[in-house]
C-alpha angles and dihedrals in degrees: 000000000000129000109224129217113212118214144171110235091198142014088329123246087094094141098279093148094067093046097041093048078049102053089035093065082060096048142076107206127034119197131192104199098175159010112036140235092324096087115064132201116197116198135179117214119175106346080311118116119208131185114201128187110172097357118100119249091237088068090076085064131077114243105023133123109220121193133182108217130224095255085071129094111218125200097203088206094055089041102056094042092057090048084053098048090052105053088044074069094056096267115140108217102178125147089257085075116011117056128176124205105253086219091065113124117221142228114238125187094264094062084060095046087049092053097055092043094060097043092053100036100039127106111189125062113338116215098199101231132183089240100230106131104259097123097045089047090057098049088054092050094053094040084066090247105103124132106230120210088242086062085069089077091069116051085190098056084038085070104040095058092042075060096065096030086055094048083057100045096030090064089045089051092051083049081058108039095249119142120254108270132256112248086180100052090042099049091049090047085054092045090059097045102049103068079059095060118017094078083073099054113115138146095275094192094051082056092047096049083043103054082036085058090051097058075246101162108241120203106201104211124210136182136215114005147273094272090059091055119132087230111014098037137079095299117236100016085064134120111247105255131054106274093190117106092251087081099053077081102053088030097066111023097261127117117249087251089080091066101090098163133015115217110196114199103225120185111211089232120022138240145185138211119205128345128355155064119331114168101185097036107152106213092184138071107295084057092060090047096051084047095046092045095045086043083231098198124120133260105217096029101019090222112152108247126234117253140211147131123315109271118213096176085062098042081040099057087041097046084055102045096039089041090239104200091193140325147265099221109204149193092014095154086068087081098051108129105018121134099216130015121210130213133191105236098161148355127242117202113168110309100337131086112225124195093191140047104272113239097236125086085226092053095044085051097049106052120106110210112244102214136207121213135235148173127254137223128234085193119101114244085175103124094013112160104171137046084239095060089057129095118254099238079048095060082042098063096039093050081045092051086053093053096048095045102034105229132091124249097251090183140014126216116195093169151001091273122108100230091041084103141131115203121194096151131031095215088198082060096061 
């Protein structure tokens, strides 16, 4: 059986929370690798609705084991609240089925302050974050200051290494006119969360080689998509980790010969939340009807996203540089009623034809989007489970999306409900 890697192919929100609930019903073991509580997945399971941040989708489902890599930042008070909230839901997290890498670095109260204090005093180019901390974590992390969630064992090495972190903060927060932070504070903030979330700590790649060892099937969980990568994306309107699937290896402990199939999450139309480059943004009226009929709001910051075309330059360049195997096409059923349907084939920018996203900021912002035409569909693909319930123009633009972006759809979504899916690959059979 294969282990699957989840991705974004876009700016995420693509509908991973369906298809991941979905896969995750066929898998063992369920695995986050990167990013933190500032993506969100809602699913629905059994008439339930659940709204996870940091917790793997797996945890939702009765006998799997569900593990947060060391590629993630965790925030321990986020993180306990949401195990409480679900089980105020009637969800059992224990450590018999919910791990947590004990490298992971964690999120403290200062990374969010910091956050905030950059987005609102900077001049210069503003991301539009969800200020929770993540990219301060992960410069932390990187810097080689992070706090890791096994130094909570021990209070007194606790302090020694909130010395170093708050030498480092304390002289960002003067430049910006913050007030020092307070260790105290911090430390007895930190003394009533452990207890919540150190009983979770494991060696999360010594689960991973043993379930592999088992023939157990791993789903390899990722969270917003390509073009938000910190390398691969739209630079600097990016998240703070690598979102590819080449990551789901270094971000859990496990070697890249575990990722049998890449699954890439692909909405039929595309969307953006916060700054950034959007080259087929629809500012009109058939952009606010594709916003108001996907309910394009976040989960996490409830902002309404930004809509356009779909855009096969952008799913194309991500399918090549993630190693997409096929896709799983969503939210088909938006573009129900629509005369014509638009797709990005091409990008002009001056003189010159791209086929790919330039590197620059100025170049992302610059291009102007070259569509192709067709036609749309008044019949309801909403519920479709099978290729034959679907309307012919329908069929026509999904077999049209595979040849521009050059992957199969593996998998169809027509609607929010779990069995409202097409399946023309197992990708656990691969």
């Amino acid at each position: 059986m294969a282990n699957v890697v989840v991705i974004g192919t876009q700016w995420g929100d693509e509908g991973k929370g369906k298809i991941v609930d979905w896969l995750s019903s066929r898998a063992d073991v369920v695995v986050r690798f990167q990013g933190g509580h500032n993506a969100g997945h809602t699913l629905v399971v059994e008439g339930e609705t659940y709204k996870l941040s940091l917790l793997p989708s797996g945890i939702v489902r009765r006998g799997k084991l569900s593990l947060i890599g060391n590629g993630v930042v965790v925030d321990p008070w986020a993180l306990a609240d949401e195990i409480e909230r679900l089980r105020g839901q009637g969800v059992a997290v224990t450590p018999d089925n919910f791990q947590i890498a004990e490298t992971c670095a964690l999120i403290l109260p200062f990374h969010h302050e910091l956050d905030a204090l950059r987005e609102d005093r900077t001049r210069g180019v503003r991301i539009g974050t969800t200020r929770r901390g993540i990219g301060p974590a992960y410069e932390d992390k990187v810097g080689r200051r992070a706090l890791r969630l096994c130094d909570l064992q021990d209070p007194t090495l606790v302090s020694r290494r909130l010395d170093g972190l708050l030498t480092h903060h304390n002289a960002l927060r003067a430049g910006l006119g913050a007030e020092p932070i307070d260790k105290d504070e911090i430390i007895a903030s930190l003394a009533e969360v452990t207890p919540k979330i150190l009983p979770f700590a494991a060696p999360v790649w010594r689960t991973l080689a043993r379930a592999r060892e088992e023939g157990r099937r791993i789903l390899f969980e990722g969270a917003q998509g390509v073009m938000l990568d910190v390398d691969h994306g739209t630079y600097p309107f990016v998240t703070s980790s690598n979102t590819i699937a080449g990551q789901a290896s270094g971000g859990s402990g496990t070697g890249p010969g575990a990722l049998d199939y890449v699954l890439g999450i692909t909405k039929a139309y595309t969307t953006r939340v916060g700054s950034g480059p959007f080259p087929t943004e629809l500012d009109d009226e058939i952009g606010r009807r594709l916003g108001e009929r996907g309910r394009e709001f976040g989960t996490v910051t409830g902002r309404i996203r930004r809509c356009g075309w779909f855009d096969a330059v952008l799913v194309r360049q991500a399918v090549t540089v993630a190693g997409v195997q096929g896709i799983a096409f969503t939210k088909l059923d938006v573009l129900d009623g629509l005369d014509e349907i638009r797709i990005c084939v091409g990008y002009r920018l001056g003189e010159r034809i791209l086929d790919h996203l330039p590197p620059d900021m100025e170049g992302q912002q610059q291009v102007e989007p070259i569509y192709e035409s067709l036609e749309g569909w008044d019949d309801s693909t909403r519920g479709a489970r099978s290729w034959r319930d679907l309307p012919a123009t329908a069929v026509k633009y999904v077999r049209r999306v595979e040849e521009l972006i050059g992957a199969p759809v593996a998998l169809l979504s027509t609607s929010p409900e779990r069995e409202d899916t097409i399946l023309m690959h197992d990708p656990f059979q691969d």
